[in-house]
C-alpha positions as CSV (number, residue, x, y, z in Angstrom):
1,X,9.2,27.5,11.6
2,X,10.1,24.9,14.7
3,X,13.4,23.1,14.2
4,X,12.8,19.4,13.2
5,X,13.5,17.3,16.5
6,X,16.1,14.6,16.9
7,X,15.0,11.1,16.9
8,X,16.3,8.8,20.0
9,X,18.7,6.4,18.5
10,X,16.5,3.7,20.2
11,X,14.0,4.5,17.8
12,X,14.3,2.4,14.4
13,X,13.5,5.1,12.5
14,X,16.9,7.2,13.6
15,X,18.4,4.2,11.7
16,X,16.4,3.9,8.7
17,X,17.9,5.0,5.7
18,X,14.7,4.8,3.4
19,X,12.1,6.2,5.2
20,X,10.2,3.5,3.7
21,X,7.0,3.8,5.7
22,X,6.5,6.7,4.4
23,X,7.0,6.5,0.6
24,X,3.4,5.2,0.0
25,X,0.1,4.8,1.7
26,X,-2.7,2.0,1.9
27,X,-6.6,2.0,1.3
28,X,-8.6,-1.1,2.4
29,X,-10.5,-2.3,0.0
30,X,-13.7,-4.4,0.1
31,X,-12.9,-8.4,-0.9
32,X,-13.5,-8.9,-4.2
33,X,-16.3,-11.3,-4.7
34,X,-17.1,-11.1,-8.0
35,X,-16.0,-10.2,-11.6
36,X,-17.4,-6.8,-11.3
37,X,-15.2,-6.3,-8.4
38,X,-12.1,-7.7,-10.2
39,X,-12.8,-5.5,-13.2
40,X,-12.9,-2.2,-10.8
41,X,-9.6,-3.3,-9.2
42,X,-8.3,-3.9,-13.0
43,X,-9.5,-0.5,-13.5
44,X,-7.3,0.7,-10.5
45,X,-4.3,-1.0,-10.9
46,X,-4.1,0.6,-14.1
47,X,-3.2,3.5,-13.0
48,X,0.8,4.5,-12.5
49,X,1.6,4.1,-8.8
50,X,-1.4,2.1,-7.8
51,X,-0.8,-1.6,-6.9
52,X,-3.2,-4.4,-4.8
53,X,-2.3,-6.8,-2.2
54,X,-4.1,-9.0,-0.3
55,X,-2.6,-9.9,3.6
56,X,-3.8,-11.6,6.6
57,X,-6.3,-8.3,7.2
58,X,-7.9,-8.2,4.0
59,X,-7.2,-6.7,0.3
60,X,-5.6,-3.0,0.3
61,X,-4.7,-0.8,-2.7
62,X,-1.3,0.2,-2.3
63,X,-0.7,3.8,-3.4
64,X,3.3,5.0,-4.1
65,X,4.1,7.9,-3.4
66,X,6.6,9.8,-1.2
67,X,4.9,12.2,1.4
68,X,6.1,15.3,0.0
69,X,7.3,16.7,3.9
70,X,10.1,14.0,4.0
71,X,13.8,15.8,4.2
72,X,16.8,15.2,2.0
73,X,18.1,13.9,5.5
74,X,14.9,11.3,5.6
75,X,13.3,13.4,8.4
76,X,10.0,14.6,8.5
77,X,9.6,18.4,7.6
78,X,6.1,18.7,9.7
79,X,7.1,16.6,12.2
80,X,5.4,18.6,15.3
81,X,2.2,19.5,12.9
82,X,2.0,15.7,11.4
83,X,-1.0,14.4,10.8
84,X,-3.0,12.5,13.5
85,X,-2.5,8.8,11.3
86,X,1.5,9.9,11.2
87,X,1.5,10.2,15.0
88,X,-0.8,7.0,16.0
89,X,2.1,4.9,13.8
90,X,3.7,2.4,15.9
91,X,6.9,1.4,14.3
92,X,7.1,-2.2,16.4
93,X,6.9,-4.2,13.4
94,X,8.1,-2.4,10.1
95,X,10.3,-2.8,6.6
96,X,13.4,-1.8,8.8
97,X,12.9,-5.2,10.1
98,X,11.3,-7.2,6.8
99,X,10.0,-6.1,3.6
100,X,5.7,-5.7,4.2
101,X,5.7,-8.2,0.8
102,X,6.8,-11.1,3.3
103,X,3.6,-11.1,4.4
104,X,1.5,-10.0,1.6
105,X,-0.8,-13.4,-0.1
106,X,-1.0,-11.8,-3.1
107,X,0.4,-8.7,-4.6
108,X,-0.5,-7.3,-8.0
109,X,1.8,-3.9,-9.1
110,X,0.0,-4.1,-12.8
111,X,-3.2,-4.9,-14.6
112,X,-1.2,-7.6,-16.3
113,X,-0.9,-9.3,-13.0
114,X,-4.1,-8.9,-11.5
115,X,-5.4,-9.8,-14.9
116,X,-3.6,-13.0,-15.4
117,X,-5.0,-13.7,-11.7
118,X,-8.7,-13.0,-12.7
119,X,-8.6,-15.5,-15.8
120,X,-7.3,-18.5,-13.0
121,X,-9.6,-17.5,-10.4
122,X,-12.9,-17.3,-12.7
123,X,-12.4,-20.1,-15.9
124,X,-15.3,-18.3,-18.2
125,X,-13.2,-15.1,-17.3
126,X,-13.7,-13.5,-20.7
127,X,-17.4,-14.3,-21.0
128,X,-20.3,-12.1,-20.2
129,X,-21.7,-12.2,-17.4
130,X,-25.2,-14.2,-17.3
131,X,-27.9,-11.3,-16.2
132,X,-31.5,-13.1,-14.9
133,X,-34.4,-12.8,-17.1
């Protein structure tokens, strides 16, 4: 087994005491246009360690979990075999420098919250929905 390489202090993530980036992974979503949608995103949400946010680019499911190759030293334990998404990452802008919730619109971590959210959005919320004839 290679010999996990040393990051360049120049590089935030030598200084990153977290490893925050890589604690949970996103999913774009389609926007949610109608109650149907809302009710399959309540049906995500439910789950434990699934959360929804809506940014600038569009709605996301936000899945937490820590990748399981992450070191106790917060390095990453396949770092010359890592994935293809791992390697494209471009650390520019990341939670080293602000928390991603600065930027999100609207962020839901439980049904509760996407729910009370659906019934301000849609004010028939717990009414059927009307089918044509």
């Amino acid at each position: 087994m290679s010999e996990t390489p040393v990051i360049q202090v120049d590089n935030k993530c030598s200084r990153c005491k977290g490893t925050t980036c890589c604690t949970y992974a996103t999913e774009p979503v389609d926007t949610p246009r109608s109650k149907d949608d809302f009710r399959h995103l309540l049906w995500q949400v439910s789950h434990e360690h699934i959360e929804l946010y809506k940014d600038d680019s569009g709605w996301y499911l936000l899945i937490q979990g820590r990748c399981e190759h992450i070191q106790p030293d917060g390095r990453c334990g396949i770092y010359d075999e890592r994935p293809p998404i791992c390697r494209e990452y471009d650390n520019d802008w990341c939670e080293f420098d602000e928390p991603a919730e600065k930027g999100f619109i609207h962020y839901f971590r439980n049904y509760r919250e996407l729910l009370g959210y659906c019934k301000k959005r849609y004010k028939h919320w717990n009414q059927p929905n009307k089918t044509p004839i």
